[in-house]
C-alpha positions in Angstrom: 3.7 -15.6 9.7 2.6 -13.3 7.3 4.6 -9.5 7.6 2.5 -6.6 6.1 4.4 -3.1 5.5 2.4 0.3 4.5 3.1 3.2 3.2 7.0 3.0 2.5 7.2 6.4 0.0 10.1 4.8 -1.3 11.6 7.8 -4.4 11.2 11.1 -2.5 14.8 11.4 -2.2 18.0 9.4 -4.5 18.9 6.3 -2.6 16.0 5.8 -0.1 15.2 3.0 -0.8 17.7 1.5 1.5 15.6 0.5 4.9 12.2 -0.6 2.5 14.3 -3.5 0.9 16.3 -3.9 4.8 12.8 -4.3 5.9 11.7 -6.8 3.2 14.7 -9.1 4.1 14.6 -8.7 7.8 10.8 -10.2 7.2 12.1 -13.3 5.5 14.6 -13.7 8.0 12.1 -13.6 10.9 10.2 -16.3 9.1 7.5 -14.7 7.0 5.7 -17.2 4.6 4.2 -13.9 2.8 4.7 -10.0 2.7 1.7 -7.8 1.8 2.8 -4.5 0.9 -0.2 -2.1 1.9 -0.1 0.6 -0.9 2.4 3.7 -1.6 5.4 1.7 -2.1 6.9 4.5 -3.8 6.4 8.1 -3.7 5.2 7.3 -7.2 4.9 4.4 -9.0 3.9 4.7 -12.2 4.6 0.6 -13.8 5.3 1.3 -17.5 8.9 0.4 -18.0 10.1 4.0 -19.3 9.6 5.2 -15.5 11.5 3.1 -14.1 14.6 4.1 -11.7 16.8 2.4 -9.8 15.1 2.0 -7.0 12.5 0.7 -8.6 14.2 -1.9 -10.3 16.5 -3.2 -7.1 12.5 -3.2 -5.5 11.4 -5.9 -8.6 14.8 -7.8 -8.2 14.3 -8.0 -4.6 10.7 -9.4 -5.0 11.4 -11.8 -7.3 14.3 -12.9 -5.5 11.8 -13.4 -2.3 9.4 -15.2 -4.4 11.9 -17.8 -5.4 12.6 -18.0 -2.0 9.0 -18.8 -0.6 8.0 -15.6 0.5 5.8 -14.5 -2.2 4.5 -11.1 -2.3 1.3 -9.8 -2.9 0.5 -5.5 -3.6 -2.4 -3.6 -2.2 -2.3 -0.7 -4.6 -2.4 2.7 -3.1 -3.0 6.2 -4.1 -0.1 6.3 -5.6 0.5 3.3 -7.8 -0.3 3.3 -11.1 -1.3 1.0 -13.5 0.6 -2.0 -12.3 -2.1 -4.9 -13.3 -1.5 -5.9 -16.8 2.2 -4.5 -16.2 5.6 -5.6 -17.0 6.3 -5.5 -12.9 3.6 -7.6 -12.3 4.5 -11.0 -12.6 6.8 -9.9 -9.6 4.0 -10.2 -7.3 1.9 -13.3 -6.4 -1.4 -10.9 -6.7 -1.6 -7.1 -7.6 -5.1 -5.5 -6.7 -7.4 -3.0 -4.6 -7.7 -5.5 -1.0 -6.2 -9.1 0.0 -8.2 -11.7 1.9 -6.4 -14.1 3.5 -7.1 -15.9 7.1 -4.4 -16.8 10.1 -6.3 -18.2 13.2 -9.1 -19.0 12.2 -9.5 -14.8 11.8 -10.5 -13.2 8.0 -8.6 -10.5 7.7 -9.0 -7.8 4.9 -6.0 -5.8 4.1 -6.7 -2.5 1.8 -5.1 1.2 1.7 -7.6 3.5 3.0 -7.5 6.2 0.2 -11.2 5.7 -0.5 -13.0 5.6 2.5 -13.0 8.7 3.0 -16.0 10.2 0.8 -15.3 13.9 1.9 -11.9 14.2 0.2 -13.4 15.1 -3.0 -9.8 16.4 -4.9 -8.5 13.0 -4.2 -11.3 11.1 -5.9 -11.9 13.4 -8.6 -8.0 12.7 -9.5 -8.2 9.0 -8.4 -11.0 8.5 -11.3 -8.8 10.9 -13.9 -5.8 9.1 -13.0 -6.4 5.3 -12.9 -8.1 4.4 -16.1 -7.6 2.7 -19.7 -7.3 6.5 -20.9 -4.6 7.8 -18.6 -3.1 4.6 -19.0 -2.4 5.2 -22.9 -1.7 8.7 -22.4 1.0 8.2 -19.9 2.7 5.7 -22.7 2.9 8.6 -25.1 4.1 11.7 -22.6 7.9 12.0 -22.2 8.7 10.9 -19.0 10.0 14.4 -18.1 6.8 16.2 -19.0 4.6 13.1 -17.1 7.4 13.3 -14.1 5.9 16.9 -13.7 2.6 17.0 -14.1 2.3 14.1 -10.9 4.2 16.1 -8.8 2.4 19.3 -9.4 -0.7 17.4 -9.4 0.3 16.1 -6.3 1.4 19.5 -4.6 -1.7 21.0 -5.5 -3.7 18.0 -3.8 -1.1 18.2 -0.7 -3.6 20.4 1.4 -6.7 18.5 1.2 -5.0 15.1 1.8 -2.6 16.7 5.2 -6.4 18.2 6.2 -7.9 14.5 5.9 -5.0 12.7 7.1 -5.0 14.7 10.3 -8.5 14.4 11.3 -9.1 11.1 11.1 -12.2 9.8 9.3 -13.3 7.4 12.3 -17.2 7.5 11.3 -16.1 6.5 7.9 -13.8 4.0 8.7 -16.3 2.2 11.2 -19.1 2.1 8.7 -17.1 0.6 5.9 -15.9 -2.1 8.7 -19.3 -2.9 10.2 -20.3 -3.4 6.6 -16.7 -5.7 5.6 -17.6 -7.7 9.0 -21.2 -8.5 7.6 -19.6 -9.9 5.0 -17.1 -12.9 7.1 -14.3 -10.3 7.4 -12.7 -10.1 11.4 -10.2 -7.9 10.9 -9.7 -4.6 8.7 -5.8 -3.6 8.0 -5.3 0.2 6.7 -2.6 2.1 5.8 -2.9 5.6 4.1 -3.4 7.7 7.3 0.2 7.2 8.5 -0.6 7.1 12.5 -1.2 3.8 13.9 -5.1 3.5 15.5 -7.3 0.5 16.6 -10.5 -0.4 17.5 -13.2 -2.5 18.6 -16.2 -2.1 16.3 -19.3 -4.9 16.6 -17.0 -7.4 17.5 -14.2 -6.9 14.7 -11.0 -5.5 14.6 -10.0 -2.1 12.6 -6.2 -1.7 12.5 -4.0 1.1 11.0 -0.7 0.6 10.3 2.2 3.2 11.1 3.7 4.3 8.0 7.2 2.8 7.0 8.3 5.6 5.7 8.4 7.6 9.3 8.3 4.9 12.1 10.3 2.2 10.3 7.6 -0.4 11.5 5.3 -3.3 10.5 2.7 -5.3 11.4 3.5 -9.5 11.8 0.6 -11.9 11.6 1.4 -14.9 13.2 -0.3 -18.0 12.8 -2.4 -18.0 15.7 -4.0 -14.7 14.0 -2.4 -12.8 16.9 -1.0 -9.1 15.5 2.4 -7.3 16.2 3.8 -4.5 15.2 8.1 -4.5 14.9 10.9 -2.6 13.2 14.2 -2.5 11.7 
């Protein structure tokens, strides 16, 4: 059984963290062979080692604990994770990237966040290409972490509107073309996270599922091995 948990916004207040980690080992405990975590871990998290908090670092322990355990974890970067390939936190995970593939079933299923489907949200993008390049990457080594702490959370303030007005009208046009186009290519079934509120639908014979965000509805989705699709909770 493979358990997949989005959009956990783990840092927005000291000590939060407490229910993600609950989640991670009530997963293992239910007999998950894998965990994909589907993007936004953290409220931010920005992988060079100078930003790291506690939270983070009980996160990393807890991963590689679960790794030596048999339940290797593998991280769907979101919109708001930074820079983890090619990171010290990255041999934490059995795979860091933009989607997984992986099959239960007999079904392909594609697991990515979300945050670029939607072509209209033009403030994200523009920050999403500033943000998440070699460039940033360097620059963010040499800022004090109070001055970088800063300039993502105005940043993100600023960006709040335009993501709440996307989040709340769902893109469905946009997420159907990019799954017809992913189910031309093998895929059966699309997982999202990003848009918080748990939808699904049939499109050409496929399957488009979004998760319900951790963060507010303490719920995941289990894959079992038959390719059938759950969703549980703490």
């Amino acid at each position: 059984m493979r358990a997949v948990i989005a959009d956990s916004h783990v840092g927005r207040r000291p000590g939060d963290e407490g229910p993600f980690l609950e989640a991670l080992e009530t997963a293992r405990r239910r007999g998950a062979t894998g965990i994909t975590l589907l993007g936004d871990v953290f409220h931010f998290f920005i992988a060079l080692r100078k930003f790291e908090t506690p939270a983070i670092a009980a996160f990393l322990g807890a991963a590689r604990r679960l790794a030596a355990a048999g339940v290797p974890i593998t991280y769907v970067e979101g919109n708001r994770d930074f820079f983890l390939r090619g990171s010290y936190a990255e041999d934490a995970f059995a795979a860091v990237g933009d989607e997984q593939v992986f099959e239960a079933g007999g079904r392909r299923f594609l697991a990515t966040h979300g945050d670029l489907l939607n072509d209209r949200d033009r403030a994200y993008r523009f920050w999403r290409f500033l943000s998440k390049n070699r460039v940033s990457r360097a620059a963010a080594s040499l800022v004090p972490r109070r001055a970088a702490t800063r300039l993502v959370w105005k940043t993100e303030a600023r960006l709040y509107r335009s993501n709440f007005k996307h989040k709340t009208h769902l893109p469905v046009d946009t997420i159907r073309r990019f799954a017809r186009r992913r189910f031309a290519e093998g895929i059966d079934v699309v997982l999202l996270g990003h848009f918080h509120k748990p939808w699904s639908e049939t499109v050409n014979g496929g399957r488009v599922e979004i998760l319900p965000a951790f963060v507010e509805e303490r719920r995941w989705m289990e894959i079992g091995e038959d390719g059938a699709t759950r969703l549980v909770g703490l």
